[in-house]
C-alpha positions in Angstrom: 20.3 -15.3 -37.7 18.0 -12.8 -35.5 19.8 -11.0 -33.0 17.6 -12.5 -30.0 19.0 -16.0 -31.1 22.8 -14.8 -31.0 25.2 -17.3 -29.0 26.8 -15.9 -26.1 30.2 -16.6 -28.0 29.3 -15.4 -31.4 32.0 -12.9 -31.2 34.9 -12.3 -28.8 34.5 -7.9 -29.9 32.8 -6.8 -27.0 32.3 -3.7 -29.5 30.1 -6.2 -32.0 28.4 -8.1 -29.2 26.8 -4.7 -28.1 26.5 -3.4 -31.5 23.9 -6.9 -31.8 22.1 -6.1 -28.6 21.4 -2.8 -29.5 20.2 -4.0 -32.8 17.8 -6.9 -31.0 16.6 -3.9 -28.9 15.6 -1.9 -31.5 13.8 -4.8 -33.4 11.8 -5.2 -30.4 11.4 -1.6 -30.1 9.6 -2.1 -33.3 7.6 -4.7 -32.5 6.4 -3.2 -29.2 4.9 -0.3 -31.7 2.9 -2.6 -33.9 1.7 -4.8 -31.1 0.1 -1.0 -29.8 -0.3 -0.3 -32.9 -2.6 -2.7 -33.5 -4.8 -2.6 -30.1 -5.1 0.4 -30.9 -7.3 -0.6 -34.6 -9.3 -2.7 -32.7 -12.5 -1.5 -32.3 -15.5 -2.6 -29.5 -18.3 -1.9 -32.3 -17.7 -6.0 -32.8 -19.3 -6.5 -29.2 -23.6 -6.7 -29.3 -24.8 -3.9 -26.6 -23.8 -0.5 -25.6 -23.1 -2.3 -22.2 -20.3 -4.8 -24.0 -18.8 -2.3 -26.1 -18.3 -0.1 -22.9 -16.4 -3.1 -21.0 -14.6 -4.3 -23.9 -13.7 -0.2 -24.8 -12.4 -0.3 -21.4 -10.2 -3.0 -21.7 -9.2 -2.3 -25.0 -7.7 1.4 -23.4 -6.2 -0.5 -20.8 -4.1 -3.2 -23.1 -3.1 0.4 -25.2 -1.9 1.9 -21.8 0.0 -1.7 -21.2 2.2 -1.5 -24.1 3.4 2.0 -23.9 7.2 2.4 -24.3 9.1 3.9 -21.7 11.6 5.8 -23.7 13.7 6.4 -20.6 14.2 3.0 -19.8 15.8 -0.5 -22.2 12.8 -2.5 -23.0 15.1 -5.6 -21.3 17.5 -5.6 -19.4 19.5 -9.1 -18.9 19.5 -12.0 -21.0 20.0 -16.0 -20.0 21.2 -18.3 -22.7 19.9 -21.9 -21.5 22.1 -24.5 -21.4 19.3 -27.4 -22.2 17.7 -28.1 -25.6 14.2 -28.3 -24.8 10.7 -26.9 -26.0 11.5 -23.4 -24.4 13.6 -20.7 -26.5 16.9 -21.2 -26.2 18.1 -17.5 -25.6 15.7 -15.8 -23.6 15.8 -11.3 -23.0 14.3 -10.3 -19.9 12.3 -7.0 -19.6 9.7 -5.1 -18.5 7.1 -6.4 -20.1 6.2 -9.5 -23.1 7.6 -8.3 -26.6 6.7 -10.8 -30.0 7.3 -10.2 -33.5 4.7 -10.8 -35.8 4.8 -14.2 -36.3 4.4 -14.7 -32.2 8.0 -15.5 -31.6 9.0 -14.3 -28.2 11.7 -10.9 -28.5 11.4 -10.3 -25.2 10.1 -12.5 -21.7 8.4 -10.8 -18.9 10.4 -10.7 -15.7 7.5 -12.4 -14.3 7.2 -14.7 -16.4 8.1 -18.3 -14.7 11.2 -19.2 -17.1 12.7 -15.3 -16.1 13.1 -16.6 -12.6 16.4 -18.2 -13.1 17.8 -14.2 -14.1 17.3 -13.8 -10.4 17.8 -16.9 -9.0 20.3 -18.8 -11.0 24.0 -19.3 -9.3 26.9 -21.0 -9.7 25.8 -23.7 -7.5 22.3 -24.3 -9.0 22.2 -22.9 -12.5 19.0 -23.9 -13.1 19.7 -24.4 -16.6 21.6 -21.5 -17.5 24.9 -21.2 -19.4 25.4 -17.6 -19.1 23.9 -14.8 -17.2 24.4 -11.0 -19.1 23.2 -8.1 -17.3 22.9 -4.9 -19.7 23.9 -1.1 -18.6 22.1 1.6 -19.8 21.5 5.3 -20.3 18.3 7.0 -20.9 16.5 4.1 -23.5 20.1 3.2 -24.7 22.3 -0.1 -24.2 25.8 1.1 -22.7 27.3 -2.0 -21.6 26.9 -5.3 -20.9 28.7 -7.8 -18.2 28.7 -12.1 -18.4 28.4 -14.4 -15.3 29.0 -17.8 -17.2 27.1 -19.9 -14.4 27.8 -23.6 -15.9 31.3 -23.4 -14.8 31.0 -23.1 -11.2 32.9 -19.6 -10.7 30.6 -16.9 -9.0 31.3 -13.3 -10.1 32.7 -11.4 -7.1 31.3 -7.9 -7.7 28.3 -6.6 -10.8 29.8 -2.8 -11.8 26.2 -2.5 -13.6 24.4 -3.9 -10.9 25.8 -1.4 -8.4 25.9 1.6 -11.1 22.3 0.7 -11.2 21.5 0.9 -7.6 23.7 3.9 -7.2 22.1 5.9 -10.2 21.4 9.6 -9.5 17.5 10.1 -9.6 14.8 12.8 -10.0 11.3 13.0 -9.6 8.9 9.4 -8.6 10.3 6.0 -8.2 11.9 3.8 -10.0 11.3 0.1 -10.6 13.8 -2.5 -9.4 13.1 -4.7 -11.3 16.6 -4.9 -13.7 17.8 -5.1 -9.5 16.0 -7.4 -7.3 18.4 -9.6 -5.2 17.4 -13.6 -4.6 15.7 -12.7 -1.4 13.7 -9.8 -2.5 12.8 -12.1 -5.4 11.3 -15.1 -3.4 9.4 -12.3 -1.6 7.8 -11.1 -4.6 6.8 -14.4 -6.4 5.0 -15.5 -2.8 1.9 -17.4 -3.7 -1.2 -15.3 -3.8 -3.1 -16.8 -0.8 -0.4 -16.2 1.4 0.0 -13.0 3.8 3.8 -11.9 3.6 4.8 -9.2 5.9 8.1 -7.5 5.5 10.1 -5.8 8.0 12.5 -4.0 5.7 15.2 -1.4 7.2 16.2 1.7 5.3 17.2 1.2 1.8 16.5 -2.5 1.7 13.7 -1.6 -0.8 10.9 -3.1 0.7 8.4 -0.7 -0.6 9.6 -1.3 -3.7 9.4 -5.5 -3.3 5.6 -4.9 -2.4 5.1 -3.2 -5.7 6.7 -5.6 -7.8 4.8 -8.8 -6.2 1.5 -6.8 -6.8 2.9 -6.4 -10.6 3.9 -10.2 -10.0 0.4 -11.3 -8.9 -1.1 -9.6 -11.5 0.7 -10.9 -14.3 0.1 -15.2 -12.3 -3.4 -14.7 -11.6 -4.9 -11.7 -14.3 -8.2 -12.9 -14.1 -8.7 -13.3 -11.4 -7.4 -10.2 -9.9 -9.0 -8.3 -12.9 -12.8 -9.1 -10.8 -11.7 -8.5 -7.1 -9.1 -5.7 -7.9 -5.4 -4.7 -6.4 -5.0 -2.0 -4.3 -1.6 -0.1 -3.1 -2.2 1.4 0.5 0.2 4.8 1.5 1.0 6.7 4.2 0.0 10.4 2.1 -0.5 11.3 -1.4 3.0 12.8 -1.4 4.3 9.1 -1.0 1.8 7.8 -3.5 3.3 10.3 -6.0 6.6 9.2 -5.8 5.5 5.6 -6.1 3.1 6.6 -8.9 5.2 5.6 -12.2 6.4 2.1 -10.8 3.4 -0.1 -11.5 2.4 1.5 -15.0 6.1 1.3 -16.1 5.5 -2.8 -15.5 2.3 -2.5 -17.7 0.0 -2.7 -14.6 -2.1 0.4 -15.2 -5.4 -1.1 -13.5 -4.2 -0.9 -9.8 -5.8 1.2 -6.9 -3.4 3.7 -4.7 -4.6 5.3 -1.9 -4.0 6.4 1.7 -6.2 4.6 4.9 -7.7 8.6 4.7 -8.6 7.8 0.9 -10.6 4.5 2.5 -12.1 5.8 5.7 -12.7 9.5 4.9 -10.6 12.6 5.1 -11.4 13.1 8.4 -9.5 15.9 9.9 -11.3 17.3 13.4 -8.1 17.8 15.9 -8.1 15.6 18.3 -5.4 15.3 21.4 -3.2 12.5 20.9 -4.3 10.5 24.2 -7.8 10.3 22.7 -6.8 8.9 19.3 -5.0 6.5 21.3 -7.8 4.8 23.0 -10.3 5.4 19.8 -7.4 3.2 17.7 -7.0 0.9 20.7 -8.4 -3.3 19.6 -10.7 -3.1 22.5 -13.2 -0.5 21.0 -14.1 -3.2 18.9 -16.5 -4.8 21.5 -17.9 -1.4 22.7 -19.0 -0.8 19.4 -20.5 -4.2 18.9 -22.3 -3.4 22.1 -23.3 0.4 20.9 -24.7 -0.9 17.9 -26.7 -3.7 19.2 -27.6 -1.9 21.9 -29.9 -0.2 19.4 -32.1 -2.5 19.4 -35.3 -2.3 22.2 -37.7 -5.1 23.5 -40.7 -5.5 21.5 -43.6 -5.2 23.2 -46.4 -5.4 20.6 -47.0 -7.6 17.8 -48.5 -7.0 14.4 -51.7 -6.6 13.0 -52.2 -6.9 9.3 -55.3 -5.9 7.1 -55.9 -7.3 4.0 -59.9 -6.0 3.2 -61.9 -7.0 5.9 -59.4 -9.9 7.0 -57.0 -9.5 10.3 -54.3 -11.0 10.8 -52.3 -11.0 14.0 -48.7 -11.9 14.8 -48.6 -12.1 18.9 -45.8 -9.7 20.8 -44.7 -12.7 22.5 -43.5 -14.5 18.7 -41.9 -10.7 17.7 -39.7 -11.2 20.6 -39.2 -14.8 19.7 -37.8 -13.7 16.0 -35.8 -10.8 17.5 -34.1 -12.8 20.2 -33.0 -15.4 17.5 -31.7 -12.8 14.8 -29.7 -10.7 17.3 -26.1 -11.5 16.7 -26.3 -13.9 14.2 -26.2 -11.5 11.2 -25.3 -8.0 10.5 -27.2 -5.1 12.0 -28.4 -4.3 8.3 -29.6 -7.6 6.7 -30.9 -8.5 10.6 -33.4 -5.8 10.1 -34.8 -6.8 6.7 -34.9 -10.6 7.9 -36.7 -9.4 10.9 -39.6 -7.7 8.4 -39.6 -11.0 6.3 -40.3 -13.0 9.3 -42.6 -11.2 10.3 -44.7 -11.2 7.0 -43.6 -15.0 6.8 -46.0 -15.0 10.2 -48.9 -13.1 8.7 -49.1 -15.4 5.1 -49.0 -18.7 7.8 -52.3 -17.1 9.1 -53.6 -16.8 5.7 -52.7 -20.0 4.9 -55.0 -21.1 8.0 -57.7 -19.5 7.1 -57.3 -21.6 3.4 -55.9 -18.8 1.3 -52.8 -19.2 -1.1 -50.6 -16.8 -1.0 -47.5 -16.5 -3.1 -44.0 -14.5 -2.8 -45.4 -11.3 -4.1 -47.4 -11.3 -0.8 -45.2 -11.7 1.1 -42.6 -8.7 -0.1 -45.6 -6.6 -0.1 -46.7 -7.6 3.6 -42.6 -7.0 4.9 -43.0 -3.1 3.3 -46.6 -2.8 5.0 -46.6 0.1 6.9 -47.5 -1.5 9.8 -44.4 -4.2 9.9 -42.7 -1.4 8.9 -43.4 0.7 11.9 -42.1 -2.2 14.4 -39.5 -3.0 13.1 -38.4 0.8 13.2 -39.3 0.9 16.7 -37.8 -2.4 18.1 -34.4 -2.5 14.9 -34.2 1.0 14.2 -32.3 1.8 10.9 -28.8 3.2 12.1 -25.8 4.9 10.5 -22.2 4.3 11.9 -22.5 8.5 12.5 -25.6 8.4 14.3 -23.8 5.4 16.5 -21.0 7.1 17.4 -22.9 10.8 17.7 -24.9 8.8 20.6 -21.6 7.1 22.1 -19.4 10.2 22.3 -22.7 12.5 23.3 -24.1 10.4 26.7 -22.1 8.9 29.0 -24.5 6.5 30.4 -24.9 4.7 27.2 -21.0 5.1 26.7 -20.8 3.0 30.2 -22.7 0.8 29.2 -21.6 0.4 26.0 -18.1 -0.2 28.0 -18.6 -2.6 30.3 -15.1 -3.7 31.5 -13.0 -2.7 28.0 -12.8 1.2 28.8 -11.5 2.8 32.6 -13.5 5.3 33.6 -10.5 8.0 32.8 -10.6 6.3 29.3 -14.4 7.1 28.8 -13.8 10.3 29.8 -11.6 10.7 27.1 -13.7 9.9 24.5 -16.9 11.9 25.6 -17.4 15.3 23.8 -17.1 18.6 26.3 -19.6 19.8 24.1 -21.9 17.4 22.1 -22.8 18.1 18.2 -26.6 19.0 18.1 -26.8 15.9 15.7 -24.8 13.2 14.0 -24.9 15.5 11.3 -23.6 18.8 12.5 -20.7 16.6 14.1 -17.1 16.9 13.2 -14.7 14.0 13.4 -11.1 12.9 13.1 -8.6 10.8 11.1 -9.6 8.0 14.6 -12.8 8.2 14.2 -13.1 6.8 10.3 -12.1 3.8 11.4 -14.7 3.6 14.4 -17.4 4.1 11.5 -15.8 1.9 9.2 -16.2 -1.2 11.8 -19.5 0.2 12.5 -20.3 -0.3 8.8 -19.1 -3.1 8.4 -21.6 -4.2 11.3 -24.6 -2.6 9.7 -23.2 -4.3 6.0 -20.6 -6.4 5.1 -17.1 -4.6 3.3 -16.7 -5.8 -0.1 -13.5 -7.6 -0.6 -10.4 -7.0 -2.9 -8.1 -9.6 -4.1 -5.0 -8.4 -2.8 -3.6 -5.7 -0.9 -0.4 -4.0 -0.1 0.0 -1.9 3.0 3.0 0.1 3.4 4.5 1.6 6.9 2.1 -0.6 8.4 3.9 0.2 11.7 2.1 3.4 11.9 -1.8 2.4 12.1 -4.0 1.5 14.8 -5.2 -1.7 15.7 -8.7 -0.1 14.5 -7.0 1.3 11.1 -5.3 -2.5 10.8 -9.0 -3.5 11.3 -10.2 -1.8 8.7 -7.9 -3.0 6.0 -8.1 -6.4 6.8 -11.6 -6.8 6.4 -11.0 -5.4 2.8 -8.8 -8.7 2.0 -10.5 -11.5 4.3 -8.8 -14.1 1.7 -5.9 -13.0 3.8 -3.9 -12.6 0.2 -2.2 -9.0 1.5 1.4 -7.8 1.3 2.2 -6.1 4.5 5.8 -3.8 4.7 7.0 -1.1 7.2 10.0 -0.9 9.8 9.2 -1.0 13.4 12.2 1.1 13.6 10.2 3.8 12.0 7.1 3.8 13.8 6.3 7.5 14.8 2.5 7.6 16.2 1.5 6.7 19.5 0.4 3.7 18.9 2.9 2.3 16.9 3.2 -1.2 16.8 6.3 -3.1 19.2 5.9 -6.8 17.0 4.8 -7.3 13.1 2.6 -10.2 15.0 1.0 -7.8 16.8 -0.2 -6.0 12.9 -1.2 -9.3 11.8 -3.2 -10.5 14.7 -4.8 -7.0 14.3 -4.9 -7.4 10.3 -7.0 -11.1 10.6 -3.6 -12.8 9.5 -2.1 -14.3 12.2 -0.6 -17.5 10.0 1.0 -14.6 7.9 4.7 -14.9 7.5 7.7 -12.7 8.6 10.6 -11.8 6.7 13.1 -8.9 7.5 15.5 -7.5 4.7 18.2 -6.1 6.6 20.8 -6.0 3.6 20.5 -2.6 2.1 21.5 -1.5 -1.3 20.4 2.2 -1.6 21.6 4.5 2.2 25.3 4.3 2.1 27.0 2.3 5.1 28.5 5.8 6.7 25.2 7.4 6.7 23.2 4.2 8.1 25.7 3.4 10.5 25.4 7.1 11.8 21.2 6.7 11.9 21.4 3.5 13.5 22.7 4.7 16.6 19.6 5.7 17.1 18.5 1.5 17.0 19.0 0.8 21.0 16.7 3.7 22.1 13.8 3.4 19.1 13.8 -0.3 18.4 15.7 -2.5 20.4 15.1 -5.9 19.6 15.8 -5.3 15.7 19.2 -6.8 14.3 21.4 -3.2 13.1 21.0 -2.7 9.1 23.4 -3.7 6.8 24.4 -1.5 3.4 26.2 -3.2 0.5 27.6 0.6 -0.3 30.6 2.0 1.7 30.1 5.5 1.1 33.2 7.0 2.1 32.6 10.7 2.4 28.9 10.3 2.3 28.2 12.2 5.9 29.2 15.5 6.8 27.7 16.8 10.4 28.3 20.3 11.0 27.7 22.6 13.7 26.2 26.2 12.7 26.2 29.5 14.6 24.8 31.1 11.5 21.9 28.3 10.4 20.5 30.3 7.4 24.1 31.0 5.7 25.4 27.3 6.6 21.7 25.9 4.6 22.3 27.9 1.8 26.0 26.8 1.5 25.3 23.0 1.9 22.2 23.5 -0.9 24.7 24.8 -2.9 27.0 22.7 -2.5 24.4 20.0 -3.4 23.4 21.8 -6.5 27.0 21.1 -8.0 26.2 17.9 -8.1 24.0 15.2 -9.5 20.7 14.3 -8.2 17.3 15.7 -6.1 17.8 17.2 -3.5 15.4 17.1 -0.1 16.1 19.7 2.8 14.5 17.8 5.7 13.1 20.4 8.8 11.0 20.2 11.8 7.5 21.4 10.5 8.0 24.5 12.4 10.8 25.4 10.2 8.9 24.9 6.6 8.1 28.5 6.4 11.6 30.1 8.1 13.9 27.6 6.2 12.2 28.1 2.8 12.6 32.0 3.4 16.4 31.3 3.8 16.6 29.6 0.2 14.2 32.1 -1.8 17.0 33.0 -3.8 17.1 29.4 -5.0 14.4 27.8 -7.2 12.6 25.1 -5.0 9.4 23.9 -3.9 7.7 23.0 -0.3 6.6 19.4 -0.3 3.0 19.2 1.2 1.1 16.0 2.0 -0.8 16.5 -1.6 2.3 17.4 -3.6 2.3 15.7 -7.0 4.5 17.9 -8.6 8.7 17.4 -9.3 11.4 19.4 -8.3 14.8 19.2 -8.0 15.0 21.1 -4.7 12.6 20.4 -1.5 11.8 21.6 1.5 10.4 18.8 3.5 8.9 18.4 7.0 10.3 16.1 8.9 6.9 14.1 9.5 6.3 13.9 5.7 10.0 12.0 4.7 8.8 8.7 5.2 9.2 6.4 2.7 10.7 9.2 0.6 14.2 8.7 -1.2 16.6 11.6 -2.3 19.9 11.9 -3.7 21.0 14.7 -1.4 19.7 15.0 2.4 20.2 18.2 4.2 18.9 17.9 7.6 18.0 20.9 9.9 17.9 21.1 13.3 17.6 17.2 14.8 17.2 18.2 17.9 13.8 20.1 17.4 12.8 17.3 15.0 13.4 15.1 18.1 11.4 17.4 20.6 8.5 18.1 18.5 6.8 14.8 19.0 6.7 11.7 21.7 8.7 9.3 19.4 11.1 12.0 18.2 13.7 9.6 18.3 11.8 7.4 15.8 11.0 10.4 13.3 14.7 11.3 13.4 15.8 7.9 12.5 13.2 8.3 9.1 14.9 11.8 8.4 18.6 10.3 8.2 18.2 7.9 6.3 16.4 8.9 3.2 19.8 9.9 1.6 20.5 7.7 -1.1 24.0 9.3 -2.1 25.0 11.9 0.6 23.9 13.0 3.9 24.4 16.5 5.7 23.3 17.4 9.2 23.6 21.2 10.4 22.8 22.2 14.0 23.3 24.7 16.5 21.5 23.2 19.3 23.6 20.1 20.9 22.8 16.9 18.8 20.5 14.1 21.0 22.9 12.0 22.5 22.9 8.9 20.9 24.5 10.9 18.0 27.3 12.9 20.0 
């Protein structure tokens, strides 16, 4: 009998019974190759046209890419033997990704796959037609172990070993997926129906970054098609946190998927800018000033047209131009407003034609909307406008910034936003990480954003209302997955409510659900952030971790700071693991001075490489995870930015396994 049909009780030698998993491993192992194996053979020469054989090339590549083993990793990872005798198979292996031999019988089920959900879901009390749960343990690609939950006689099993072994694993380099790990709440998260907006308020370590990469894997395996047309796309705080989220997706087979930052979608703006004036540019309410800028564009006709055709005149009268102008204004976009304004106009012109008893057709008209002398009026009266020339004109004069205004800016607040000394031209201008989302709602006034099928935003606590503007319009089907901890929210305009991000986002029906249970910061060293809780986040309920990590926290006063850094790094270096040395960015070029004896690397916001030892500023930790955390100094991370507090809570809690703080300044006080 094939080793994926084994019975659960086939054999009492625990010895055997792992000696016939490994063996059903490697059989699908085998089959994973010829499945790639033969994708790879295929060839687009059977498509028609250069244009089909390009497309089908493409996909071809891509379904290649899919079935790549990762050698690091068991293909499955828990298995479910099903205590009804139905049409389904009757012993079912759960991994990464769909495995058949080569007569199409199922080796291995995709996680995602709807049968798989019991592995997740399936208890004691609701079995969901399971007789036995096994969960495998592994090393590198290799089974180690395995552990039974028999579910169909009502006995729940107290405490996984592989589970937490799993969650606890020492780590280097990107992320992992969680997928051999996702809890019953995390699951329901992830297999949300496409159309609906989830938003996920998710304290340290509950892996919330990680649940919003595994629905997008989720959605992409329930609705391929079509997601394949409108596209996925993952949206990160810096490229050094898309990095270390990089391998998760293509590790599920889901190579087609878009990461990038709000920079990498609204232009890498980087013009300094004081803090104060980014506020108000990211504020909601410079979404009607810019409504009112742009339309303000447009002047009062005053002339009408006059068309020659030969020795034939025809006239439209000023009066009907400022008819047609007066009913297109504010009932389309800037940019299709202006071409319906030409086509009315020639529409005009062919109706005097017409009266005088000619006939003519389409092709008249077209030509008579790109006559030079419709042409010319409907520059002067719906001038052609970029979002740069727009806001080159706002920022530049303050009259047409009050009036632009009305009652949505103060006076101090337009004072604010006007240059002390204007650019010469839209062109010459230089402007900042606040300003791309200005132009991109100024685009998307000219012309309509195209749309994507679904999106996941993560630390959605830290954009503006204009930034949370600009990504909704990019998933108006309101199908978005939107994570972050308001805990964590270290800009100065940081959200206070996740209803306040979805009212901004477009998605006010979206739902809330906070993960407060977490499985990765040990309890000593979340305890010891969340002190922090009452002054930074008030109203959220203290975090939970399932891990008691006795031992995990060492604080330690320093009057020599360089000799106690490089005796805590080397203390971590005895052990397993990455290790990140978080500093105030002050510190980066001081503190990595101090180790230069010691192999290690600076992480910057473009890093892609891996090392074991990093130096980190403070403001680039979020969202990061290391086995090892040495903070430096809390009390300038605190003091080098209004929501110090906030940035400091990020910085203690990326440690995964243990956390030491040195200072010779006196800790803030909610830590003494």
């Amino acid at each position: 009998m094939p080793a994926h049909q084994l019975a659960p009780d086939i054999t009492d030698d625990p010895a055997e019974t792992l000696a016939a998993e490994r063996e059903h491993l490697a059989t699908s192992r085998a089959a994973l190759r010829a499945m790639r194996e033969h994708a790879q053979s295929l060839s687009s020469d059977a498509a028609g046209d250069w244009v089909s054989q390009q497309i089908l090339q493409g996909l071809l590549d891509q379904r290649v890419a899919a079935l790549a083993d990762h050698s690091g990793t068991p293909l499955f990872f828990g298995r479910l033997d099903r205590a009804v005798d139905d049409d389904l198979p009757g012993t079912v292996y759960v991994g990464r990704r769909h495995v058949h031999d080569d007569r199409s019988r199922p080796l291995v089920i995709d996680w995602r796959a709807p049968i798989s959900r019991a592995f997740y879901q399936a208890s004691p009390s609701d079995p969901m037609d399971v007789a036995l749960r096994r969960r495998f343990g592994y090393h590198g690609g290799d089974l180690t172990a395995y552990e039974d939950e028999p579910l169909d006689q009502g006995v729940a099993l107290q405490h996984s070993r592989i589970l937490t072994d799993e969650i606890e694993r020492p780590r280097s380099g990107p992320m992992r997926d969680i997928v051999a790990t996702i809890q019953p709440d995390q699951d329901e998260i992830v297999r949300s129906e496409l159309g609906q907006t989830v938003c996920v308020q998710g304290a340290p370590g509950t892996g919330k970054t990680a649940v919003g990469l595994h629905r997008a894997a989720y959605l992409l395996f329930t609705h391929r098609e079509k997601l394949a047309r409108s596209g996925v796309m993952i949206v990160g705080p810096n490229r050094a946190f898309l990095s270390y989220i990089s391998s998760v997706l293509p590790a599920l087979g889901e190579v087609k998927v878009d990461q990038t930052t709000v920079a990498g979608i609204l232009g890498d703006h980087a013009a300094p800018e004081a803090p104060e004036v980014g506020a108000v540019k990211g504020d909601a309410k410079m979404a009607p000033v810019l409504r009112r800028a742009l339309w303000m564009h447009i002047v009062k006709p005053t002339e009408g047209v006059l068309y020659t055709k030969g020795v034939n005149r025809y006239r439209v009268a000023d009066y009907e131009v400022r008819e047609i102008v007066a009913s297109l204004r504010g009932t389309t976009r800037y940019g299709p407003g202006r071409a319906a304004l030409a086509q009315r106009l020639a529409h005009l012109v062919l109706v005097r034609m017409e009266q005088r008893g000619e006939s003519p057709d389409d092709r008249v008209q077209d030509a008579v909307a790109r006559s030079k002398p419709v042409k010319q009026l409907v520059d002067a009266v719906w001038p052609k406008l970029t979002p740069q020339q727009v806001l080159h004109r706002l920022f530049s004069d303050p009259a047409f910034l009050a009036a632009a205004a009305k009652d949505d800016l103060t006076a101090d607040e337009q004072a604010l936003l006007l240059w002390a000394k204007p650019a010469k031209s839209f062109r010459s201008a230089k402007w900042s990480a606040a300003d791309g989302a200005l132009m991109d709602e100024l685009g998307d006034l000219i012309e309509r954003t195209a749309v994507l099928g679904h999106l996941v935003v993560d630390e959605a606590q830290d954009l503006s209302a204009m930034q949370l503007r600009a990504l909704g319009r990019r998933c108006r089907t309101g199908s978005a997955t939107v994570l972050g901890d308001l805990a964590q929210g270290t800009t100065p305009w940081s959200a206070r409510s996740w209803t306040e991000v979805l009212t901004h986002l477009g998605f006010e029906d979206g739902a809330v659900t906070e993960l407060t249970l977490g499985f990765r910061v040990p309890r000593e060293v979340l305890d010891y952030a969340a002190r922090l809780l009452p002054a930074v986040a008030p109203d959220l309920a203290p975090p939970r971790s399932l891990r008691p990590g006795v031992g995990s926290l060492s604080v330690r006063p320093s009057l020599d700071p360089a000799a106690s850094l490089v005796e805590a790094v080397g203390e971590a270096l005895s052990r397993e693991g990455s290790i990140g040395v978080i500093v105030p960015d002050a510190s980066v070029p001081a503190v990595s001075a101090s180790l230069a004896a010691l192999d290690h690397r600076v992480l910057s916001p473009d890093s892609v490489e891996e090392h074991r030892l990093l130096v980190i500023p403070a403001t680039l930790a979020k969202g990061l995870e290391y086995d090892h955390v040495i903070v430096v100094e809390p009390a300038d991370i605190v003091d080098a930015e209004p929501r110090g507090l906030a940035r400091l809570y990020v910085v203690l809690t990326r440690a995964v396994t243990s956390l030491t703080v040195l200072h010779t300044r006196e800790l803030p006080d909610q830590l003494r």
